[in-house]
mmCIF file of the C-alpha atoms, coordinates in Angstrom:
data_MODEL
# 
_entry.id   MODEL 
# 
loop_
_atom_site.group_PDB 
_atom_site.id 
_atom_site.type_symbol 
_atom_site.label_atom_id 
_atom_site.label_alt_id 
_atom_site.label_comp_id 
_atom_site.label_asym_id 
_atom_site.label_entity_id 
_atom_site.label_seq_id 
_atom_site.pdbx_PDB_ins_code 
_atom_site.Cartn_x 
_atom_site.Cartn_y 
_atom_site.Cartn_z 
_atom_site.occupancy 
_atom_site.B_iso_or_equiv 
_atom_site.pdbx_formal_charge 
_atom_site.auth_seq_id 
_atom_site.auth_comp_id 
_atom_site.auth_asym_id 
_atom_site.auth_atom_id 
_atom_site.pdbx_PDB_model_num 
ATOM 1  C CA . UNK A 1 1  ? -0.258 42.617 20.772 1.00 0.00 ? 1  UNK A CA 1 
ATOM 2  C CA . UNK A 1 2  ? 2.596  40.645 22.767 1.00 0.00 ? 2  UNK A CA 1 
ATOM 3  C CA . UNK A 1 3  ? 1.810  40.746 26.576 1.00 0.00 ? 3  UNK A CA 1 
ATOM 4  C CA . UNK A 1 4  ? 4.481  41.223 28.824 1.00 0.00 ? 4  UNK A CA 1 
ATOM 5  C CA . UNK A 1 5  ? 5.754  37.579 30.623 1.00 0.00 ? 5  UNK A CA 1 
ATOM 6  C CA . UNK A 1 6  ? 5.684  37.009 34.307 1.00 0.00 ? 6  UNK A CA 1 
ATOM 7  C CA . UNK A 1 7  ? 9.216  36.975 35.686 1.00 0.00 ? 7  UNK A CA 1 
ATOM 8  C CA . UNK A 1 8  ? 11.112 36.527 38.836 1.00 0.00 ? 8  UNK A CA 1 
ATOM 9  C CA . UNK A 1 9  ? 14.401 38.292 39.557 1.00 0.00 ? 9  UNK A CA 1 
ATOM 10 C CA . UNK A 1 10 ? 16.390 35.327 38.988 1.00 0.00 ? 10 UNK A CA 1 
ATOM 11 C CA . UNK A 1 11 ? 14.503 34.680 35.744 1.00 0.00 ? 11 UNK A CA 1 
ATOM 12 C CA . UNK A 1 12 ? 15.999 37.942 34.325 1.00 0.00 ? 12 UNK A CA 1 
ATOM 13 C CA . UNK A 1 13 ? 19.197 37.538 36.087 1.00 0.00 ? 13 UNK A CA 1 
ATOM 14 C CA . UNK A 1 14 ? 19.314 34.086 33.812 1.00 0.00 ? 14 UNK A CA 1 
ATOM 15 C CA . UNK A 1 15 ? 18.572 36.033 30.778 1.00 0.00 ? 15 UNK A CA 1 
ATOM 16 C CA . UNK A 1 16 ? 21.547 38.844 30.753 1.00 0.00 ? 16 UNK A CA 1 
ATOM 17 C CA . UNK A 1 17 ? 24.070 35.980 31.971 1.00 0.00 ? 17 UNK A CA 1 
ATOM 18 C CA . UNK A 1 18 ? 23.092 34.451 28.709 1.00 0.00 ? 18 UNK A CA 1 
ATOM 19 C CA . UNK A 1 19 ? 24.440 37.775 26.940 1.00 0.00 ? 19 UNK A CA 1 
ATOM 20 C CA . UNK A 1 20 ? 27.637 38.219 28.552 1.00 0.00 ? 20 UNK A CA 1 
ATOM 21 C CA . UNK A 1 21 ? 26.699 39.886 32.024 1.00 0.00 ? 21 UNK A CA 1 
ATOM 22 C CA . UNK A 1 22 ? 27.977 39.330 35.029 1.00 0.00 ? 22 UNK A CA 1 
ATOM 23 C CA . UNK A 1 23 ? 27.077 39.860 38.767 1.00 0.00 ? 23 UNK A CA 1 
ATOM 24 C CA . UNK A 1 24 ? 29.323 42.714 39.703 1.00 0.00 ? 24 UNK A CA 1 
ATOM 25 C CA . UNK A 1 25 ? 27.676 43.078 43.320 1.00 0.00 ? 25 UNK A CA 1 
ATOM 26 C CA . UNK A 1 26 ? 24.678 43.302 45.382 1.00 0.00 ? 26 UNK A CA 1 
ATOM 27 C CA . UNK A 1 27 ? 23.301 45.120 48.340 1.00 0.00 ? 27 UNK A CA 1 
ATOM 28 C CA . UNK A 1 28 ? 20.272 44.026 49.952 1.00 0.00 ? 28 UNK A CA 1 
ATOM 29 C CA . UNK A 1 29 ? 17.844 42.377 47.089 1.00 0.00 ? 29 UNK A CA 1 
ATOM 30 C CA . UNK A 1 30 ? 19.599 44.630 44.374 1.00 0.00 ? 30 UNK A CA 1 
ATOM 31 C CA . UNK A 1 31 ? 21.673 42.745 41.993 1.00 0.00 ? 31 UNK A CA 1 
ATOM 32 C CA . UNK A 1 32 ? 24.116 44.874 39.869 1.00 0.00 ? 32 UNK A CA 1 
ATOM 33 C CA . UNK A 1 33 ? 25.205 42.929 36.697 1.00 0.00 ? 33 UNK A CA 1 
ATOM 34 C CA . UNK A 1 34 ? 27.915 44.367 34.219 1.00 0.00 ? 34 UNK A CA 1 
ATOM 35 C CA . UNK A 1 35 ? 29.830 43.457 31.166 1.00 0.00 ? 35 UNK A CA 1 
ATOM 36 C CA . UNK A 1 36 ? 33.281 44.633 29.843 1.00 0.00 ? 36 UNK A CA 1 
ATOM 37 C CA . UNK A 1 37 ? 33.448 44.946 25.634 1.00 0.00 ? 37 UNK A CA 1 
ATOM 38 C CA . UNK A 1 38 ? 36.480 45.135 23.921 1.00 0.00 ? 38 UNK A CA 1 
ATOM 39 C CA . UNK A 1 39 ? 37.747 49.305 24.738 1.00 0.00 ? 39 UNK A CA 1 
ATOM 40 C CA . UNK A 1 40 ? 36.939 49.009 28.364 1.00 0.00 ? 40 UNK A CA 1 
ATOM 41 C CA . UNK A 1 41 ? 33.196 49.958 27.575 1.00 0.00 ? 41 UNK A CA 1 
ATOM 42 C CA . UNK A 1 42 ? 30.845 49.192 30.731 1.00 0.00 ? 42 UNK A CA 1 
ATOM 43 C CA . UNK A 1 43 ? 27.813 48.231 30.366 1.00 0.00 ? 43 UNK A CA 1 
ATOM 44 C CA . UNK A 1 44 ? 25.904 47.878 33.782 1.00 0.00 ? 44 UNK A CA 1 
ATOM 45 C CA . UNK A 1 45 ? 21.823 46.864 34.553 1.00 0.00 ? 45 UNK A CA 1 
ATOM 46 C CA . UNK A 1 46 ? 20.352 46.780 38.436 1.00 0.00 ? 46 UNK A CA 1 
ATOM 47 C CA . UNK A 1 47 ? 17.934 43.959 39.141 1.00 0.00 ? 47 UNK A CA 1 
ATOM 48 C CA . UNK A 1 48 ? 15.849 43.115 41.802 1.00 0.00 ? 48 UNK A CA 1 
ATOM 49 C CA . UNK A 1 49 ? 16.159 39.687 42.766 1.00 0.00 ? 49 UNK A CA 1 
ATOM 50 C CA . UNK A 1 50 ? 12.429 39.420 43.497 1.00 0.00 ? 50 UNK A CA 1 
ATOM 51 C CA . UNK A 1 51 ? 9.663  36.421 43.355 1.00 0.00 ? 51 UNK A CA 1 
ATOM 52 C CA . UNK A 1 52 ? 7.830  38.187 40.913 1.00 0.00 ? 52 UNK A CA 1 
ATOM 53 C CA . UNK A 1 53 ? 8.372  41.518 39.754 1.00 0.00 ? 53 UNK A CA 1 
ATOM 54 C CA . UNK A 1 54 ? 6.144  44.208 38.794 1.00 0.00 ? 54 UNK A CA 1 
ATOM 55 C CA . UNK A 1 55 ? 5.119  44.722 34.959 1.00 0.00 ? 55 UNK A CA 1 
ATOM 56 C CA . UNK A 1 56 ? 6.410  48.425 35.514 1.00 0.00 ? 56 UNK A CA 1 
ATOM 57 C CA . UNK A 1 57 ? 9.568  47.118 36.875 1.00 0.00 ? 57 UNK A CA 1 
ATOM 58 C CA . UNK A 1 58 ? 9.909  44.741 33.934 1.00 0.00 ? 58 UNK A CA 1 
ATOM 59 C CA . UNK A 1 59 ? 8.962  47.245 30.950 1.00 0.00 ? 59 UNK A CA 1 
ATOM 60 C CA . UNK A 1 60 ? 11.899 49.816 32.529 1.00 0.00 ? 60 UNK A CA 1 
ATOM 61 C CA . UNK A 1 61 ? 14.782 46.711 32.317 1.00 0.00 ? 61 UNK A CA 1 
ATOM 62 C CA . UNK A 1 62 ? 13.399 45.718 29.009 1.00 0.00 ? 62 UNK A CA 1 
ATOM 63 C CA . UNK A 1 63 ? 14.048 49.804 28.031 1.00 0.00 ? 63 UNK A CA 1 
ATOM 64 C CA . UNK A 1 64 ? 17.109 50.311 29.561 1.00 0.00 ? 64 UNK A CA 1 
ATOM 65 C CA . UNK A 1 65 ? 18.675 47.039 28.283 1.00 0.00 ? 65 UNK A CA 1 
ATOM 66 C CA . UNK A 1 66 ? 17.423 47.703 24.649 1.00 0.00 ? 66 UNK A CA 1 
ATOM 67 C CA . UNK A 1 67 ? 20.772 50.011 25.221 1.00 0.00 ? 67 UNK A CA 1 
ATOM 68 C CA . UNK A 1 68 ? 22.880 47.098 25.156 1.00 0.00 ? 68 UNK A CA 1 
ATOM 69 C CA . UNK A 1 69 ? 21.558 44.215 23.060 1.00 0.00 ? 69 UNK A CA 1 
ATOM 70 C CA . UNK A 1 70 ? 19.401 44.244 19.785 1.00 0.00 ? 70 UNK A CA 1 
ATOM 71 C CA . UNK A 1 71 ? 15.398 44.176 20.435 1.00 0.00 ? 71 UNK A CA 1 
ATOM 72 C CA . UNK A 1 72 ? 15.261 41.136 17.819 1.00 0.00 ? 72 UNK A CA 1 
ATOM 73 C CA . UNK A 1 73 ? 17.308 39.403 20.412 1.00 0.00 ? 73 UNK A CA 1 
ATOM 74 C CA . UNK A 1 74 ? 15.355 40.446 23.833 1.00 0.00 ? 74 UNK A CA 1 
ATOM 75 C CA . UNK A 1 75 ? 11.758 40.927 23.193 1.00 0.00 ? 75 UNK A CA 1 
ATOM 76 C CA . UNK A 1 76 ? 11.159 36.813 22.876 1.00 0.00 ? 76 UNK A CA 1 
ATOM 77 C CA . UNK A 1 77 ? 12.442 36.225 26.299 1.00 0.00 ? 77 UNK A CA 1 
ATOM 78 C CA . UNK A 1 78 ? 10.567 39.045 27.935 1.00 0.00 ? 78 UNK A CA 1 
ATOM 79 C CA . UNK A 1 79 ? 7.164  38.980 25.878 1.00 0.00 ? 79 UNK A CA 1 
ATOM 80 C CA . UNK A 1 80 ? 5.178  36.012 24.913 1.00 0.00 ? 80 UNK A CA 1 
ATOM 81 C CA . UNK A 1 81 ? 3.748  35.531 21.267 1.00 0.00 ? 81 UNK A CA 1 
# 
């Protein structure tokens, strides 16, 4: 079974701008990232810019982005092989 990488905040924030987010705002060590499809569609995900963030906190961005963008596409940059 793939086990779930260890990531920073900035890791992850690395790996939606490479699918079209952007940083929309922040407050405190929250970063707010969104991206605007064709229809004025909003997509938006809340990060933590953390040094290391919890598995828990990881697993509920993995699930709320697998809204967004294809697992095929996702799971390799969140779980190792």
């Amino acid at each position: 079974m793939p086990k779930l990488k260890t990531l920073s905040g900035r890791d992850v924030l690395k790996i939606f701008v490479a699918f079209g987010f952007e940083v929309a705002s922040q407050r405190g060590s929250h970063v707010k990232l969104q991206r605007i499809l064709s229809g004025g569609i909003r997509q938006t995900l809340t990060i933590p810019n953390h040094e290391e963030l919890d598995r828990g906190t990881l697993r509920a961005i993995y699930r709320q982005a697998l809204r967004y963008i294809p697992e095929t596409e996702l799971h390799d940059r969140f779980y190792s092989s």
